[in-house]
N, C-alpha and C positions, 0 to 999 in steps of 0.2 A: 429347316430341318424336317418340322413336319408332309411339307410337297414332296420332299428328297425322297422320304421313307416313302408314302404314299405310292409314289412312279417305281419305287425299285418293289415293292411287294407287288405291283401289280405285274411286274415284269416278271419275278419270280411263278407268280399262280397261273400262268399261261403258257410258261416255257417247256412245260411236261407235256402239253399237246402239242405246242408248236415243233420238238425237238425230241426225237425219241430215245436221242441219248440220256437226256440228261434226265437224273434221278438224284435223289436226297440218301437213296441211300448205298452209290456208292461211296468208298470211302472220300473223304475229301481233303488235301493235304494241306497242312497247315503255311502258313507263309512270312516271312521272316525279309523286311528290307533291310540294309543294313546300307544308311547312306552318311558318305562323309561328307563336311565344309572344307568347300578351296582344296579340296584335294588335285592336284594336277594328273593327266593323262601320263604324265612320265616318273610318277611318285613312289610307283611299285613295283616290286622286284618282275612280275609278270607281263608290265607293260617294259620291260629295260633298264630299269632303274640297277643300278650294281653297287650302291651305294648305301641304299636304307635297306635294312633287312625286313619283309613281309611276310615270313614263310606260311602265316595263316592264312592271307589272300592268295597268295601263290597256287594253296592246296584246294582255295575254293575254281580258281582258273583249270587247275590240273583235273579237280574232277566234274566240271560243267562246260559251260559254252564262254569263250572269252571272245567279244567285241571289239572289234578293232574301231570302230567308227561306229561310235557309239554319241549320239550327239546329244544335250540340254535342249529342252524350248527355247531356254533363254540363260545371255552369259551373267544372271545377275541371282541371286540367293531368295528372294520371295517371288519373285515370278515362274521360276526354276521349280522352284518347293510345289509351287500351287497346280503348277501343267504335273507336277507327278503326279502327285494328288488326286487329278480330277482329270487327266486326259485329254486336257483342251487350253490353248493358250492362255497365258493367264488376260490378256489383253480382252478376254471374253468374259473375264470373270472380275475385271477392274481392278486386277493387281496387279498393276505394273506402273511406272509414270513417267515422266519429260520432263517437267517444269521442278520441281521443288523435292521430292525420292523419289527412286528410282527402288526403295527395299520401304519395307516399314523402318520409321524411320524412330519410332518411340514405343516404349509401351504404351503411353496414353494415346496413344493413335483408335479410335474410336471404329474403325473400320474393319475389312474382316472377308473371304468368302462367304458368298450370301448361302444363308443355310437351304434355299433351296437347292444347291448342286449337290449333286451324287459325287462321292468320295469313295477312294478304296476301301476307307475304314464302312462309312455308311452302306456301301455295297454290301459288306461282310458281313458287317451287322445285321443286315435283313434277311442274309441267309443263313444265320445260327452262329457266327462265328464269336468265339469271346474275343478283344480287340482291344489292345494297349500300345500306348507308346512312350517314350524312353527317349529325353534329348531337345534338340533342337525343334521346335516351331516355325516363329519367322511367319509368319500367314496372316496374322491381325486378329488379337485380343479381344477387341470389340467392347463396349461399353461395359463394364463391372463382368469381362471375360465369357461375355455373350457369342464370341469367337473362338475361344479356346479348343483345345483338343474333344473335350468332350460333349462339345455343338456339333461334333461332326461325324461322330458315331462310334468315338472312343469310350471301352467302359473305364480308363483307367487312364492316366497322366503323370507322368515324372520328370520333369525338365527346366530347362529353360526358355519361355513362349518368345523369348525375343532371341536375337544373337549376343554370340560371344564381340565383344569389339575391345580395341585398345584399355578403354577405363575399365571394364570388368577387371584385367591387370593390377588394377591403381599403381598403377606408375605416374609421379606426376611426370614426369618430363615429357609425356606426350599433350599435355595441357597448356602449352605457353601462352603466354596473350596473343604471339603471333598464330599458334594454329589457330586459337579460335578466332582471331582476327581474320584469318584465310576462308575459315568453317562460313563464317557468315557473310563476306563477300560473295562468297562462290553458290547461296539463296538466291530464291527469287519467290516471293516478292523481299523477303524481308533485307536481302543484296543493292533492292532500290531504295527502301525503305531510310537506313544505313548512312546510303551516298548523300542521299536528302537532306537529312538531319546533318552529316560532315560539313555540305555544302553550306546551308545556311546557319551552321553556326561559323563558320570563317563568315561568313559576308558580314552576318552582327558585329562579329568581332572586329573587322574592318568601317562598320557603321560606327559603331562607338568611339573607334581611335579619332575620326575625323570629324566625332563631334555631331554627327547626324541621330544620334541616339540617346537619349540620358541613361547614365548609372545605373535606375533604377530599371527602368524597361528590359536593356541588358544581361542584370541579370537573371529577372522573371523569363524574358523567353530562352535564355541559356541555359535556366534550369530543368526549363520542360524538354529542351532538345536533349538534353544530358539525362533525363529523367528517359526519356523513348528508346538513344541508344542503350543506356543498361536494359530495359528492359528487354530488346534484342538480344543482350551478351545472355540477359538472364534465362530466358525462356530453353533457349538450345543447353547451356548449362546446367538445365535443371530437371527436364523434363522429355529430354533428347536423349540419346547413348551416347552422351557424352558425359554424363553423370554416373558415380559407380554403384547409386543408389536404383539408378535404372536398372542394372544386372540382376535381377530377380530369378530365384528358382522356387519352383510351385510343386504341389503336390495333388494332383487334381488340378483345384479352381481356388487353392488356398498357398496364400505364397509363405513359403516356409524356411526362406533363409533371404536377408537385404541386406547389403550385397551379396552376391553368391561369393563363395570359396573356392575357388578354382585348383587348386593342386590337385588335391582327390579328385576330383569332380567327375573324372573317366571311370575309374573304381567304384565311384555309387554308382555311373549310370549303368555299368556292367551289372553291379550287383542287383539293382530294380528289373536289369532286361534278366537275369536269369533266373531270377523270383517271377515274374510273370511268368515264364515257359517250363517252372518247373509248378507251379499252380494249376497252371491250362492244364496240363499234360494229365492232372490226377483227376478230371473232370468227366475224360471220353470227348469232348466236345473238338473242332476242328480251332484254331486261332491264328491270331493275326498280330504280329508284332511290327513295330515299327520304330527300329533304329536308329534315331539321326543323331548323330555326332557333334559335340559341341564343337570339337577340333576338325581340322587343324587349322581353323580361323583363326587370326590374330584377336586377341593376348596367346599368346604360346604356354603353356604350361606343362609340366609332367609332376609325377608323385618323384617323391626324393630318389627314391631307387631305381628310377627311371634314369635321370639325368643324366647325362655326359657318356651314353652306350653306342650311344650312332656314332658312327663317321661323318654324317653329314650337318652333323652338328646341333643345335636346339629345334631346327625343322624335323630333324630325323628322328630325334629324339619322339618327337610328337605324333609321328605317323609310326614307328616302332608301339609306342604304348597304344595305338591307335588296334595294329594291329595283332595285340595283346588279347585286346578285349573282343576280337573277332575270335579269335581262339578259345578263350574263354565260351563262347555263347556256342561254337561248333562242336566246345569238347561236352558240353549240354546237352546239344541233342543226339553225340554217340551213347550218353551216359544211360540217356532215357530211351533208347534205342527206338528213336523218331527220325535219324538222320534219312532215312528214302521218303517218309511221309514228310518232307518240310521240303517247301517249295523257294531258295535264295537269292534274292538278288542285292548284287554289290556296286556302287557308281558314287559318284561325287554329285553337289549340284552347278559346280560351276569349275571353270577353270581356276588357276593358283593367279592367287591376288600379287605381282609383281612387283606392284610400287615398295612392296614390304620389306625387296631386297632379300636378305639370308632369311626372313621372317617367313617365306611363302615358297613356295612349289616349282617347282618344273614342268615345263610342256612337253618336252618329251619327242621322240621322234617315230613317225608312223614306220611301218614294215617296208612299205614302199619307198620308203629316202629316207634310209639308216645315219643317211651322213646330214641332212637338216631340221632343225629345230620345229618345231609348230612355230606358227607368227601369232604375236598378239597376246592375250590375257586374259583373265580375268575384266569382263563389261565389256567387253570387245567382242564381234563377231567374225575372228578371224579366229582358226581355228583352234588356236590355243584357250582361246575361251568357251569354246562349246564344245570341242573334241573331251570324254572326260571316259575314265576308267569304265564298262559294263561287265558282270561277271552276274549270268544264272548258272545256278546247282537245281539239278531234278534226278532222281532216278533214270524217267523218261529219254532224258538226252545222253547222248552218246560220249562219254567223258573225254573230256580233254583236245574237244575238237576248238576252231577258231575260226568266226566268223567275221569276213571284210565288209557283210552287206550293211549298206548302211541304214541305223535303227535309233530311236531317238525317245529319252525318257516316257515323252506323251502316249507307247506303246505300253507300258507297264500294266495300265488299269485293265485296257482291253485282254490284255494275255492272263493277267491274273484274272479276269470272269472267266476265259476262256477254261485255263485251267481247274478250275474250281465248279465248274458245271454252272455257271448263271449265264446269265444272255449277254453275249458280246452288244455293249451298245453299237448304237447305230453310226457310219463316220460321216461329217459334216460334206464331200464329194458325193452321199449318194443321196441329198438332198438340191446336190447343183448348187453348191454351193451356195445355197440360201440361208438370212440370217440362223444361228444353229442356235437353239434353244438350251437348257440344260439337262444331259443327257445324250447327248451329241456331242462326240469326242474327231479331235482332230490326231489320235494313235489310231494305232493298227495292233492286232492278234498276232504275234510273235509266233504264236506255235509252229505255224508251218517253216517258218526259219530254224528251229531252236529243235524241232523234231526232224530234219531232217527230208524234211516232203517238200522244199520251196525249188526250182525248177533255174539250171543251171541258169545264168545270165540275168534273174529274174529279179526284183527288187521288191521292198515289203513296199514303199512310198515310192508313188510316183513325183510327189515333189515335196520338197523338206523345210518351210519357212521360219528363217531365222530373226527373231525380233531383236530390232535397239526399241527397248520403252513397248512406246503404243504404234510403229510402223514395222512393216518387213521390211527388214534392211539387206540381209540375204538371203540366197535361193537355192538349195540343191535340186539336182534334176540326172540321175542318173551318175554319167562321172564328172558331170560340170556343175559347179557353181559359181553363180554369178553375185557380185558384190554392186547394190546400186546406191548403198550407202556405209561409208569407214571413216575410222578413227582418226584423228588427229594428234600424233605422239607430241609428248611433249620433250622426249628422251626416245632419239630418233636410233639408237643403241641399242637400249632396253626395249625399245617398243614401250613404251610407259607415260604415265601422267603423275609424276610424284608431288607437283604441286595440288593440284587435283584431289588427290588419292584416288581415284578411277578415272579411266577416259571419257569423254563424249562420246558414244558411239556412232551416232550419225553426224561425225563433223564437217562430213568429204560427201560430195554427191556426186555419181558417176552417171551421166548419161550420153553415151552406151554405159552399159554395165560394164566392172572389171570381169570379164571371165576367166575360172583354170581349172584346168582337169586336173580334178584333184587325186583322182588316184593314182597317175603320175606326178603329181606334183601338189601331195597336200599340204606343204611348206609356203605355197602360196605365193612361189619365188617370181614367177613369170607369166602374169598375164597374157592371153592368148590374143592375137593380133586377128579378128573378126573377119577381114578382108581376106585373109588368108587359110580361113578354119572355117567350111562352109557348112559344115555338120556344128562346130561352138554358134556360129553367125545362128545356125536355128534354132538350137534350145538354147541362145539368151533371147530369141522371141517367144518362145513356148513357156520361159519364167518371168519374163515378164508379164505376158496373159495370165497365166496364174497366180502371179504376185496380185494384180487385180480384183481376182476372181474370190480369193482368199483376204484383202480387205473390205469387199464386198459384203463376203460372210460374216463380218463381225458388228455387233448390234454395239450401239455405245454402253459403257454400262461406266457409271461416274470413277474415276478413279480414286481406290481407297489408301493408295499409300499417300495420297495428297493430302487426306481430311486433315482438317486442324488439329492438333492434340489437345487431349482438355485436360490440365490442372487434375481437376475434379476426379478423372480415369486413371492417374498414375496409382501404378500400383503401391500400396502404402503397409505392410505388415504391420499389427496390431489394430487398423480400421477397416475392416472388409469390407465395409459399406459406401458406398459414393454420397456425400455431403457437405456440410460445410467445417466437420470435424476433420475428414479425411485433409480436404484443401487445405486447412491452416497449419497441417503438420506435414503435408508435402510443402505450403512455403518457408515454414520454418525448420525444413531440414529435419523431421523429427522420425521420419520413419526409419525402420530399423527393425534386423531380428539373425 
């Protein structure tokens, strides 16, 4: 954090020579994200939807810029999180993974963005901005929350640092022996670990029947193998989100409710985001909110008086209250008469989680093919999983216009410096794609799209790389994109993996590449025949070279959704401290609040 601040004040103290626009003291508009979980591209009445009513998203569409192809870093919720964040793949920043998560996958996950990257929040902060956020995290905790919101140049914190998931719920019926049975096959290594132990304890137990084994022997190593599989059952049980003791909501870096209370939970966090912006506002000072939504992730919830008002049922319900609280925070800034100084923007981090059935979202269907679906999901890099709602609000932009050019969260950071008078960082192409350090962002400055000045036919990204984990698995490049790696359904229907609960996303390797112009066909229906399309035949060579050149630029950096979770780090209300008090009241189940 200290390097982060360090690089962003020196950027600042330079930038009044380098750029004669920019000054401190014109005014500076305040900035407000407001981002949902698993919200789908087809979830609101603005993207289609005729179903759930949104009329406060709607009004943020009607009077800003709506995004049609609007695309995620990545189809998956902490890597998604972190490329907004920080402007650069998370793959750059070791938050992403393959073998073992693919999201954090515990609170006690020790990991974290390394506090030297520059962040929206950390940006702002360096430039006077006061800076809160409200919700979901998801990014890595890091040791006694050495990771938390306020490592990163948040003054202020109110949420929950992990996700919402099934057990926050406590329902048990999502808990059988079978799912967890499934949970821990589907590990690795502890999937091997498992088979091991299965294996040789049948073979003992086959040694013993035929007498090769005494009693006694029997059942000392039967007990140790029985003893290693609980302690597999136990670990993800306990210490995993699968525990509803993991569901933690924090107040700062101080956790102030084990397990969380879900009903309300929209209503506090509403309540916190407009305590924040009606605080800032009596200050003079310019601010920075940041919105993340605990919804509409599975566990589903709403307040009492919510319930049963959608037609579309407990999903609509959730995005209805969802976008209650959007209203709420827009009827805020009419009140304080800041709505022209506040700078909005609206997106999801990932596509709608499918396996969940009536539990999750809609893909929705682009302007271009009214009559088909997006293909794919949620972890999938087929367009349903990365195509996702984008809505800015500015005074500046021309209400209620709609934008096809394709743009993609990692744009955020750069447009918001842009906006805000600090130095657009630098983009990893204008160093030729050499390893990109931090502060070297793989977005681009929106302004000239979003104002009006980008030049007919002309695109913000000359190529758009889509990750599964830690590879590009696809490519945009103008109107084509090329697919060199896809899913493998398990529900060839659904497009889905419900034994699973997400797909593989790299299960299918295509060499040539799948190619489709997607702007005729972002449904994804009919791969383009290469032999035939001599203009596709050349930009799937021109994304392939790129695809290259772009994992060329990427310096390793260890992955942190991997690290081991330690016992020790789970979060424990009534022990704030990591030691061996905390440990023996996370193993005996003792924490609580």
């Amino acid at each position: 954090m200290k390097c982060a601040t360090l690089l962003i004040a020196l950027a600042l103290a330079i930038a009044p020579a380098a750029c004669s626009w920019y000054s401190y003291d014109a005014p500076r508009p305040n900035i407000l994200i407001l981002l949902v979980d698993d919200l789908g591209y087809g979830d609101i009445g603005a993207y289609g939807n005729t179903t759930i009513k949104t009329p406060n998203v709607d009004r943020l569409a009607a009077e800003g810029v709506l995004l049609t192809q609007h695309l995620v870093a990545s189809p998956m919720c902490t890597p998604s999180r972190a490329a907004l964040l920080t402007g650069r793949h998370a793959v750059r920043l070791g938050m992403s993974g393959s073998k073992i998560a693919r999201v954090m996958p515990s609170p006690a996950t020790p990991g974290g963005i390394s506090l030297n990257e520059i962040t929206i929040s950390s940006m702002l902060k360096a430039a006077g901005y006061l800076t809160g956020m409200v919700g979901k995290w998801h990014v890595g905790m890091g040791e006694n929350c050495s990771h938390c919101p306020l490592a990163h140049g948040f003054d202020s914190y109110w949420g929950m640092p992990v996700t919402n998931v099934q057990a926050c719920g406590q329902r048990p019926e999502w808990f059988t022996q079978a799912s967890m049975h499934h949970f821990i096959l589907d590990q690795y290594p502890a999937g091997m670990v498992f088979r091991t132990c299965y294996t040789l304890l049948t073979a003992l137990s086959g040694m013993w029947l035929v007498g090769w084994l005494s009693g006694r022997a029997f059942c000392l190593q039967a007990l140790a193998l029985l003893f290693v599989i609980f302690a597999i059952f136990w670990v993800p049980s306990t210490i995993m989100l699968l525990n509803t003791k993991a569901c933690v909501l924090y107040a700062n870096n101080e956790v102030i409710e084990q397990p969380v209370q879900l009903k309300y939970l929209t209503h506090r966090e509403t309540f916190h985001a407009k305590e924040f912006i009606e605080s800032a506002a009596t200050t003079g000072k310019p601010w920075f909110l940041y919105m993340s939504y605990t919804k509409v992730h599975t566990a589903l919830f709403v307040a009492d008086e919510r319930a049963g008002v959608s037609a579309h049922g407990d999903f609509g319900d959730n995005v209805e209250e969802m976008d209650w609280s959007v209203g709420e925070l827009l009827t805020t800034l009419d009140r304080l008469g800041i709505t022209d100084d506040t700078w909005v923007y609206f997106s999801s981090d990932n596509g709608p989680w499918r396996e969940s059935g009536a539990e999750g979202g809609a893909c929705g269907r682009a302007p271009a093919d009214p009559a088909h679906s997006l293909k794919g999901g949620k972890a999938q890099t087929w367009e349903c999983g990365i195509r996702v709602p984008g809505i800015i609000r500015y005074y500046k932009y021309r209400r209620g216009r709609v934008e096809h050019t394709a743009t993609s969260n990692l744009d955020i950071l750069p447009t918001i410096a842009a906006v805000v008078g600090v130095p657009v960082p630098p983009h990893v192409s204008d160093s030729l794609f050499a390893p990109a350090p931090a502060g070297v962002v793989d977005g681009r400055d929106l302004s000239p799209l979003l104002e009006g000045r980008l030049g007919a036919g002309e695109a913000v990204h000359d190529f758009l790389f889509h990750y599964c984990d830690m590879e590009v698995a696809a490519v945009r490049h103008g109107r084509f994109k090329a697919h060199f790696a896809t899913t493998r359904w398990e529900d060839e229907a659904t497009q889905t993996c419900p034994a699973g609960l997400i797909c593989k996303c790299a299960a299918v390797l295509h060499d040539p590449p799948l190619v489709f112009d997607i702007e005729a066909d972002p449904a994804e229906l009919a791969p383009l025949d290469l032999a035939l399309h001599a203009d596709a035949a050349a930009a799937a060579e021109r994304m392939r070279a790129a695809r290259g050149k772009q994992e060329a630029s990427v310096k390793y950096v260890p992955s942190q959704t991997e690290l081991r979770p330690l016992v020790s780090n789970f979060p424990c209300c009534g022990y704030p401290h990591p030691g061996w008090r905390r440990t023996l009241a996370v193993l005996l189940d003792r924490c609580g609040c």
